[in-house]
C-alpha positions as CSV (number, residue, x, y, z in Angstrom):
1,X,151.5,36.8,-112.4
2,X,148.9,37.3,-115.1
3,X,149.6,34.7,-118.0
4,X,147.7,36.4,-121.2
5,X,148.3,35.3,-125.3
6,X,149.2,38.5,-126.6
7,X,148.1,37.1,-129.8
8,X,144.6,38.8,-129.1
9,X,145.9,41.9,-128.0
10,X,145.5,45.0,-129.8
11,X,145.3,48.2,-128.1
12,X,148.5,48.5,-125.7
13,X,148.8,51.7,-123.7
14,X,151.7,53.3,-122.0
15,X,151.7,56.6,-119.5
16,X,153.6,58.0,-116.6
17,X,151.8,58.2,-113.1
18,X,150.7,61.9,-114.2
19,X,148.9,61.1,-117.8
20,X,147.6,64.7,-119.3
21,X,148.2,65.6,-115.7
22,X,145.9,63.5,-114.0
23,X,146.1,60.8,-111.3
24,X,146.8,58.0,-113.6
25,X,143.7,56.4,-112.3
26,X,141.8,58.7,-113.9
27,X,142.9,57.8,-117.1
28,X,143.7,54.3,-116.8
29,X,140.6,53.2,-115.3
30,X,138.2,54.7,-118.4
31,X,141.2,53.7,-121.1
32,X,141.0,49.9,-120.0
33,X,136.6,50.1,-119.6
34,X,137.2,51.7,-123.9
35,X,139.6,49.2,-124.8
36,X,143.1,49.2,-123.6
37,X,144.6,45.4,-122.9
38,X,147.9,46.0,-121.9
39,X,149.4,49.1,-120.2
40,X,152.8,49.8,-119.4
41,X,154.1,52.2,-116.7
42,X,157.0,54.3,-117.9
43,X,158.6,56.4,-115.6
44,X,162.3,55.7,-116.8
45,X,164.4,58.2,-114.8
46,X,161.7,58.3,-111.7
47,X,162.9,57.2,-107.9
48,X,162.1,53.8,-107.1
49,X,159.8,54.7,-104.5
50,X,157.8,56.9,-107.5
51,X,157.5,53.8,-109.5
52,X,156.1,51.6,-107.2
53,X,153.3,53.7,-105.8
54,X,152.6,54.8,-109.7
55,X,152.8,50.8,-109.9
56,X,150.2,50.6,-106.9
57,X,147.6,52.3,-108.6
58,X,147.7,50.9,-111.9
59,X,148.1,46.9,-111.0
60,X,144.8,46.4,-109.1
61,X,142.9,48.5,-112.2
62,X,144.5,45.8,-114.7
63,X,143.9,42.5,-112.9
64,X,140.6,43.7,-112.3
65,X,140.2,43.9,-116.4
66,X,142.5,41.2,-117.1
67,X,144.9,43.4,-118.7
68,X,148.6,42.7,-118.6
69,X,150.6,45.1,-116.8
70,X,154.4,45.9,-118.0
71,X,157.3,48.3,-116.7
72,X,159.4,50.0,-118.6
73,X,163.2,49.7,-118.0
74,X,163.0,48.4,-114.6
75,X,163.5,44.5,-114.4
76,X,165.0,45.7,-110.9
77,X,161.4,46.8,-109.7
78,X,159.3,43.9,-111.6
79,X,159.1,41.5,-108.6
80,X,158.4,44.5,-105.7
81,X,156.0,46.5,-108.4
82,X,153.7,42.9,-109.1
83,X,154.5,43.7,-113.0
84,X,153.8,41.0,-115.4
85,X,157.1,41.6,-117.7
86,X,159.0,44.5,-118.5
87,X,159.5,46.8,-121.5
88,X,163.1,47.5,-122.7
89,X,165.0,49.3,-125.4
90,X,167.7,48.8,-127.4
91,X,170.3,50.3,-125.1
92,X,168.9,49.1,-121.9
93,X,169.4,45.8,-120.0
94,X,169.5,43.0,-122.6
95,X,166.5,41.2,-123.2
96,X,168.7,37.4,-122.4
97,X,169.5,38.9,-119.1
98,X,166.4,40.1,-118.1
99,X,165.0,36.5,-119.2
100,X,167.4,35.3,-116.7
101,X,166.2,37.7,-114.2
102,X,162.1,37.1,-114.6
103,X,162.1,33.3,-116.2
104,X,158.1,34.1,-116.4
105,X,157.8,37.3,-117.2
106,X,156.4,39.1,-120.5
107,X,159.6,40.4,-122.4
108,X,159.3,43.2,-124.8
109,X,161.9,44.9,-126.5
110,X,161.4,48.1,-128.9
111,X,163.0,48.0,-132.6
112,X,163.9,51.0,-135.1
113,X,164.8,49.4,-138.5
114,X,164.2,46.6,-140.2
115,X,167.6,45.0,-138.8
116,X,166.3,45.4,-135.3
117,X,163.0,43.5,-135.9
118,X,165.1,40.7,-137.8
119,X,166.6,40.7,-134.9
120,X,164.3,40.6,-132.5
121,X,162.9,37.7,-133.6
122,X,166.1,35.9,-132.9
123,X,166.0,36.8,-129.0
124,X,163.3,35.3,-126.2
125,X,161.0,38.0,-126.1
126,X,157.3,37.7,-126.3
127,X,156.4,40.5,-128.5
128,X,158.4,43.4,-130.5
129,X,157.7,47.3,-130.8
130,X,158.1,48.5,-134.0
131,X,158.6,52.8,-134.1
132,X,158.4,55.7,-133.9
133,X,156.1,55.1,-137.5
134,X,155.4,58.9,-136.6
135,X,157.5,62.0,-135.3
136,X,156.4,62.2,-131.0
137,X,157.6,64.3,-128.7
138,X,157.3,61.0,-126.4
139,X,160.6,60.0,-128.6
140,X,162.8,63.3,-128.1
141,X,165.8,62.9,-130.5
142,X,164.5,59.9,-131.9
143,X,163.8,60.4,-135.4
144,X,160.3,59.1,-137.2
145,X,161.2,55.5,-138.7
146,X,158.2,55.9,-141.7
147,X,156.2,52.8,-142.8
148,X,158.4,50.4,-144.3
149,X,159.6,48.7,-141.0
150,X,156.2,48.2,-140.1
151,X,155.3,46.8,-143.2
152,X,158.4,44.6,-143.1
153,X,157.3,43.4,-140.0
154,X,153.7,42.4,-141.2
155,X,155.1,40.4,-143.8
156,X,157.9,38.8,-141.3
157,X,157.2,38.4,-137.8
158,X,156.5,35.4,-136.1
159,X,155.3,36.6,-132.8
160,X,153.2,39.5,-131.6
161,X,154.5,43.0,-132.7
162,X,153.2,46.2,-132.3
163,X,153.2,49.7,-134.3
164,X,154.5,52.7,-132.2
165,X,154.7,56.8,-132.8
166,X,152.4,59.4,-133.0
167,X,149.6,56.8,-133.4
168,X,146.3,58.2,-133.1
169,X,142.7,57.9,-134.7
170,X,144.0,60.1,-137.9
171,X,147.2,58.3,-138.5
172,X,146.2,54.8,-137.6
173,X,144.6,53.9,-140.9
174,X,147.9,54.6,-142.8
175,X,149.0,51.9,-139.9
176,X,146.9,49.4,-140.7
177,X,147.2,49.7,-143.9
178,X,150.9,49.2,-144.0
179,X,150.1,45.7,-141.7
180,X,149.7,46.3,-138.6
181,X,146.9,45.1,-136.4
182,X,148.3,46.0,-133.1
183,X,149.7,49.2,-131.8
184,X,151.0,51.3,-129.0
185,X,149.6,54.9,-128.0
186,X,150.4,57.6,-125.4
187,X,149.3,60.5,-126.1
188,X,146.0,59.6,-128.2
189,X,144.9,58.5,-124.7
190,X,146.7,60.3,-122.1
191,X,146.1,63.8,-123.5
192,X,142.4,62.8,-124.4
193,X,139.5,65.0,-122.8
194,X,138.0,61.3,-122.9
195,X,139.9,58.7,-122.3
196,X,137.1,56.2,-122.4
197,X,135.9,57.3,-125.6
198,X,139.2,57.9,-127.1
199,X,140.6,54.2,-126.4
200,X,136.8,52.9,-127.5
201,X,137.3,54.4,-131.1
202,X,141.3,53.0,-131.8
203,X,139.6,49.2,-130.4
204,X,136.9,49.6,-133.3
205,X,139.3,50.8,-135.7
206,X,141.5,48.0,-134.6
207,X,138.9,45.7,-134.4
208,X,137.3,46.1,-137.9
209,X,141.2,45.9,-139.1
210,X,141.2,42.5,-137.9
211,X,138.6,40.9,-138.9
212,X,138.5,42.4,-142.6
């Protein structure tokens, strides 16, 4: 179990096992060499047996950069898939019993409003989504939450939270200039003709945010 202070994160990635439709090493391998430092398989409906060879590919390509490595929705699967903590929402398994379920794990839990990151806060999670800032078809029926929550969560939140929602290089300033200094992307890396390149650019971006 990687053990990582998500304090110094800032570019968290998430894909299927079919990024763009490519092997997901393909994609994952170049996004973590640009910048990525923590990914996050999501394949929410998908067979167990799909998950975990997905989750074979992608777990040797973060420990070998360090990188923490989350599931989405699948507390079920953490253990089998070698997953360092698990990604939920707000209507999937609560985030006190999946505490109870991996004592150890990285617990993450995604927020839409501004009563949902107050909330948030209150529960044993390690860090907090904050989205979709942006309309994504990533989100079907889930409309675009705007800025405000995420500048209510710079100005609140007492551990790590990241910005989520059509991020990419053209609407991350607007991001950053509402507060955040960490975010989530898909398609910005998954649909890139260069993933390398495109995860190197958000880092710098990030980066400079950070230290300004």
């Amino acid at each position: 179990m990687l053990v990582r202070n998500l304090e110094d994160t800032r570019l968290y990635f998430v894909s299927g096992s079919r990024p763009g439709g490519r092997p997901l090493a393909d994609v994952l391998a170049p996004a973590l060499a640009g910048g990525v430092d923590v990914f996050q398989l999501r394949e929410k409906d998908a067979p167990d047996e799909h998950v975990l060879a997905a989750a074979d590919v992608a777990r040797p390509l973060c420990r070998e950069s360090a990188v923490p490595f989350i599931l989405n929705d699948r507390p079920d699967l953490a253990e089998e898939a070698g997953a360092d903590g698990v990604h939920g929402g707000q209507d999937d398994q609560s985030p006190v019993s999946t505490r109870g379920e991996l004592e150890d794990s990285i617990i993450g839990l995604s927020t839409h409003s501004v009563a949902q990151i107050d909330r948030a806060q209150e529960l044993e999670i390690d860090y907090f989504a904050v989205g979709p800032v942006y309309a994504t078809p990533t989100k079907e029926g889930r409309p675009a939450i705007g800025l405000d929550p995420v500048r209510h969560a710079a100005r609140t939140a007492r551990i790590p939270w990241f910005a989520i929602g059509g991020i990419d290089a053209g609407t991350l300033p607007a991001v950053l200039d509402a507060g955040a200094r960490r975010v989530v992307v898909v398609r910005a890396i998954a649909e890139a003709a260069d993933p390398e390149a495109a995860a190197r650019t958000l880092r710098e971006m990030l980066d400079g945010a950070a230290q300004s």
